[in-house]
C-alpha positions, 0 to 999 in steps of 0.5 A: 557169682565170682567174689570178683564179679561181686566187687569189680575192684581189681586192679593192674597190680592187684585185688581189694575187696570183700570174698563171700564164703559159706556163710561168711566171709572176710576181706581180702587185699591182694597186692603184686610186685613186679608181676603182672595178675589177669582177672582169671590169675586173681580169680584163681587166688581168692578160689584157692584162698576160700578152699584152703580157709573153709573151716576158719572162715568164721574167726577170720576178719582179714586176709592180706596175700603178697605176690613178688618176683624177687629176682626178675627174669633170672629165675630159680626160688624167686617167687615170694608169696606172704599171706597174714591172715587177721583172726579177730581176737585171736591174733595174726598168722602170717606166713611167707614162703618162695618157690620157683612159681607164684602158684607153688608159693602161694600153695605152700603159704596157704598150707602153713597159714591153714595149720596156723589158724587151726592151731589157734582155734585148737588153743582157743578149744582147749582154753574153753574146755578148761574153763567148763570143767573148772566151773562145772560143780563137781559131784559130791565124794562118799 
């Protein structure tokens, strides 16, 4: 079952609801401007997100996706797409990027936003790892 079947909240300039994925999830609010998304098109978006945030699935509380035609029918880098995704305690990743269609703005927000979570997560590590090694006991120099 589709994360849209699950739901059935879809609307003419969008999609809000729940996306199952793995053993998590995370809410999803898809909003449009000046375009026009078909249940497939929604469909094809929350797919895309779910492949592109596997791995940080768990850390993730919220995804907001912005689709727009900037311009209208004049065509060119027109398509605008902002995808902020909510990292609970580790803060927000937003990222908007343009391209002449909504499908290649969406691919390339949805790389940059993937390289930001795993930044954060990397930091979030470190952070971790730090604090073991400064209260770990060390052992005894002769």
């Amino acid at each position: 079952m589709t994360a849209l079947q699950a739901t059935e909240r879809a609307a003419p300039h969008g999609y809000s609801g729940w996306v199952p994925c793995g053993r998590a999830g995370f809410h999803v609010d898809l909003r449009t401007r000046a375009l026009d998304l078909s249940r497939q098109d929604i469909q094809t978006v929350l797919a895309r997100l779910d492949a592109s945030l596997d791995r940080v699935t768990p850390d993730i509380t919220h995804v907001r996706v912005r689709l727009a035609d900037v311009n209208g029918p004049k065509g060119g880098e027109d398509k605008r797409c902002t995808v902020r995704i909510q990292l609970g305690r580790l803060g927000t990743v937003q990222v908007t990027r343009c391209a002449p269609t909504i499908w290649e703005a969406l691919s390339r927000a949805l790389a940059t936003a993937k390289r930001g979570c795993h930044e954060r997560l990397e930091v979030r590590q470190t952070r971790r790892r730090r604090r073991r090694r400064a209260s770990s006991p060390r052992a005894p120099t002769i």
